[in-house]
N, C-alpha and C positions, 0 to 999 in steps of 0.2 A: 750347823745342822742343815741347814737351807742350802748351802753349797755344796754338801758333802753327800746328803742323800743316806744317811745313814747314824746311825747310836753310836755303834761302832769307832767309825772313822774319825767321827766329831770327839770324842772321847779322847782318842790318840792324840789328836793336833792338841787340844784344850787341858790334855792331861788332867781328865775329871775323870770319875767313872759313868758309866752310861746310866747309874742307875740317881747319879746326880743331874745330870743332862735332861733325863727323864723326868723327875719331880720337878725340875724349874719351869721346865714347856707344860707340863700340866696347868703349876700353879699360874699362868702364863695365860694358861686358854680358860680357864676358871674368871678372873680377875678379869678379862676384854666379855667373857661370854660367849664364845665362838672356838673351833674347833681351826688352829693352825696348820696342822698336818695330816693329811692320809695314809694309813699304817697299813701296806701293804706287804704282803709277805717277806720280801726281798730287800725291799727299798720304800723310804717315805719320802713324797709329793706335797709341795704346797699347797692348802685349801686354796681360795680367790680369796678368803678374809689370811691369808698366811702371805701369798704377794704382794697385796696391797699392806702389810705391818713389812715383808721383807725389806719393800722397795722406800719405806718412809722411814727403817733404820736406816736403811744405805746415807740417804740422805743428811739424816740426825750425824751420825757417823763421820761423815765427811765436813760437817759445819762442826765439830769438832776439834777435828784434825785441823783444819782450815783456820780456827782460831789460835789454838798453841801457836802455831807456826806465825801468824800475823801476831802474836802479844812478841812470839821471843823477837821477830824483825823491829816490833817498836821499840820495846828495851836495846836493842842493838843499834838503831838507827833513826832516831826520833821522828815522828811524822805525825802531820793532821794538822790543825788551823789555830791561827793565834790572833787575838784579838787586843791590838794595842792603842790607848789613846795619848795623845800627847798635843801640847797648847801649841799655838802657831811656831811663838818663838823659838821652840824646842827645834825644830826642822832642820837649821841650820848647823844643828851638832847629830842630828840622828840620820842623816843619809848616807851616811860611810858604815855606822854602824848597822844599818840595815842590807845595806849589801854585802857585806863582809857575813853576816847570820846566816842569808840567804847560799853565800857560796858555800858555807859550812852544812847546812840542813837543808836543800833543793826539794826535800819532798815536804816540807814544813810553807805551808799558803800561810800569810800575813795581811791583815784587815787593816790599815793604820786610819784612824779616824784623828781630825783635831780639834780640838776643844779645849776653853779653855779650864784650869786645873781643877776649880769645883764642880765641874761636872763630870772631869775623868774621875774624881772622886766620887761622883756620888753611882755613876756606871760599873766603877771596880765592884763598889758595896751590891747593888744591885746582881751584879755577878755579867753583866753586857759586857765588859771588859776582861780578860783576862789577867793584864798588867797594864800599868800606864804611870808615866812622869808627872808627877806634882808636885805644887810649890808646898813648901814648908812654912811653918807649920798649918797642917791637914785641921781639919775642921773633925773628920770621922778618926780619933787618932786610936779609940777601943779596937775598930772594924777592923784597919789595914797596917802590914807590918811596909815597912819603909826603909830604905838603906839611900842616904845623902849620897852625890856623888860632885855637885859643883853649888859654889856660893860666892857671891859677887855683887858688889852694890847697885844701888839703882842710883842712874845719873839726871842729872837735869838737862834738857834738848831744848834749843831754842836757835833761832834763827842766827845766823852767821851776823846781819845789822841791830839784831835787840840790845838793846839797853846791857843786860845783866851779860852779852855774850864773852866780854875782856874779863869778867871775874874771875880768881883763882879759886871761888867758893862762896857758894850764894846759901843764905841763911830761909830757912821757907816763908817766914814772914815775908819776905821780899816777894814773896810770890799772891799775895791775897787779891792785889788788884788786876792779876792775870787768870786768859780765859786757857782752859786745859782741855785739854783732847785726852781721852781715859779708856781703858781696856772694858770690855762687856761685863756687865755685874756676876760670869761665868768664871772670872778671871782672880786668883787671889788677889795679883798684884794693884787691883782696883782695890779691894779692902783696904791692903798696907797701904797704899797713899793718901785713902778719905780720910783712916787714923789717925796718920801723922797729922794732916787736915784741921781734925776737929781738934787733939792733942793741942797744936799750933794757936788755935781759937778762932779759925774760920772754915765757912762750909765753900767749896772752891765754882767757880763759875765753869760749869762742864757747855762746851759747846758742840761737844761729838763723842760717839763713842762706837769703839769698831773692835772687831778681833784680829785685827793684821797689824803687825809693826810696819811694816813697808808703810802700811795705806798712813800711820800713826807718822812718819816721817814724812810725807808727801802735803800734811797737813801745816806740819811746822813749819817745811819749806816756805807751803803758800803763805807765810809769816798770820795766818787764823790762830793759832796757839800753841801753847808749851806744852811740854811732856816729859816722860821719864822712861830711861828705856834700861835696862841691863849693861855691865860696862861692857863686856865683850861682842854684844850688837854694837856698838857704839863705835868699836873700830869700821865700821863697814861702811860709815857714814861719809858723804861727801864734805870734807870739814874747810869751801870754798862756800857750803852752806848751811851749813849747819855746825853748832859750838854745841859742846857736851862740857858740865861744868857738875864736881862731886858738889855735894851736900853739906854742910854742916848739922845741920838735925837729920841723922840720917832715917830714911826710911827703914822699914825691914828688908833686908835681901835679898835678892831673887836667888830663893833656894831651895835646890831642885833633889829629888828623890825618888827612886825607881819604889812603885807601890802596886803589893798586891793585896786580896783578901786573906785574912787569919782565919785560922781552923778552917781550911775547906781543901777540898782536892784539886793539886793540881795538875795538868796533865803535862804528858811529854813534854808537850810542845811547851808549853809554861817553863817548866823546867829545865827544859833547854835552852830556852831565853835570856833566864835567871842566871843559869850556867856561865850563858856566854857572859853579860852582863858583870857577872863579878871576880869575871879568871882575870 
């Protein structure tokens, strides 16, 4: 109407009849209060209260449009931010796969925080996370759904000249009068080892505790204490200083599982992750 200046015309384009066109701008100027249009003999004129409602559909109108279009490009091409946590040690398997995402979804930002697995867990639940890697088994196992992906024992690290370094396999009681260097109480793999621990029938002589494996290696070196690290770190290790020897009471596994929250929405970018994550 507003563009056409006319019942008429507006009618034609709209395939209504004018006398439809007519009853809606009434009920229109009824419902605001105000009078939209000047009904002059020939031609009708926007009121000032008919511009100011034309020029704030246009608008309306166009954030409209402007949306369809942005949902169908996200269904077509995922985008927006993702929020992943994962523990130190995780790092040295998740930077190929993070680039690899990256080259596939370039408009998809990525937050990676690390931390270690109880508290990606307890951030997923809170919903600060998107998705994130944790050890098995979760603490929150109602909240978040989990799909395993690698599982691998936990080894014994000890200096290249200790004692226990020539064994094919050290029993943990052999371990009670040693001092341990231990992952932050954020960390499952601190649980599973005080377990085994208490299990065994001693509480262990903790002399440090950090969230780095490097820094966890650095310490055995300086022959201050033992540890346990995951077998696959454990290639990486300089074995001129350091012996890595399996367990016979074995601990639980360092076992890992891509975790997100149950029943909740996930977005694109989520799900594109997930995507890549389990092709």
């Amino acid at each position: 109407m507003a563009r056409q200046g006319s019942f008429t015309k507006a009618s034609e384009i709209l395939y209504v009849s004018q006398s439809t066109i007519s009853k809606l701008i009434k009920n229109l100027e009824i419902e605001l209060g105000v009078s939209l249009f000047h009904r002059a003999p020939k031609k009708i004129i926007l009121t000032d209260a008919g511009v100011l409602l034309f020029d704030k559909a246009i608008i309306i109108l166009e954030t409209l449009n402007s949306i369809n279009t942005e949902l169908y490009n996200l269904a077509g091409t995922p985008r927006g931010h993702l929020k992943i946590g994962i523990p130190p040690m995780v790092q040295t398997l998740f930077s190929k796969a993070i680039a690899e995402f990256n080259a596939l979804y370039p408009q998809i930002t990525i937050d990676l925080s690390e931390d270690g697995s109880r508290k990606v867990e307890q951030q997923i639940h809170e919903g600060t996370l998107d998705v994130g890697i944790v050890v098995l088994p979760t603490r929150k196992t109602v909240e978040l759904e989990t799909v395993p992906f690698l599982k691998e024992p936990l080894m014994l690290i000890v200096h290249a000249n200790h004692p226990l370094a020539n064994k094919t396999i050290v029993d943990m009681t052999e371990l009670k009068e040693e001092s341990f260097v231990l992952y932050r109480d954020d960390f499952a793999l601190r649980d599973h080892i005080l377990d085994k621990c208490t299990e065994i029938g001693f509480t262990p002589k903790i002399v440090c505790e950090t969230a780095q494996w490097d820094f966890i290696v650095d310490i055995v070196t300086s022959k201050l204490a033992i540890a346990f690290l995951p077998q696959s770190l454990c290639a990486k290790l300089n074995l001129n200083l350091i012996s890595y020897i399996p367990l016979k009471n074995e601990i639980k596994p360092w076992h890992l599982a891509i975790a997100w929250k149950k029943n909740t929405y996930l977005s694109y970018a989520t799900r594109a992750w997930l995507e890549y994550a389990f092709k």
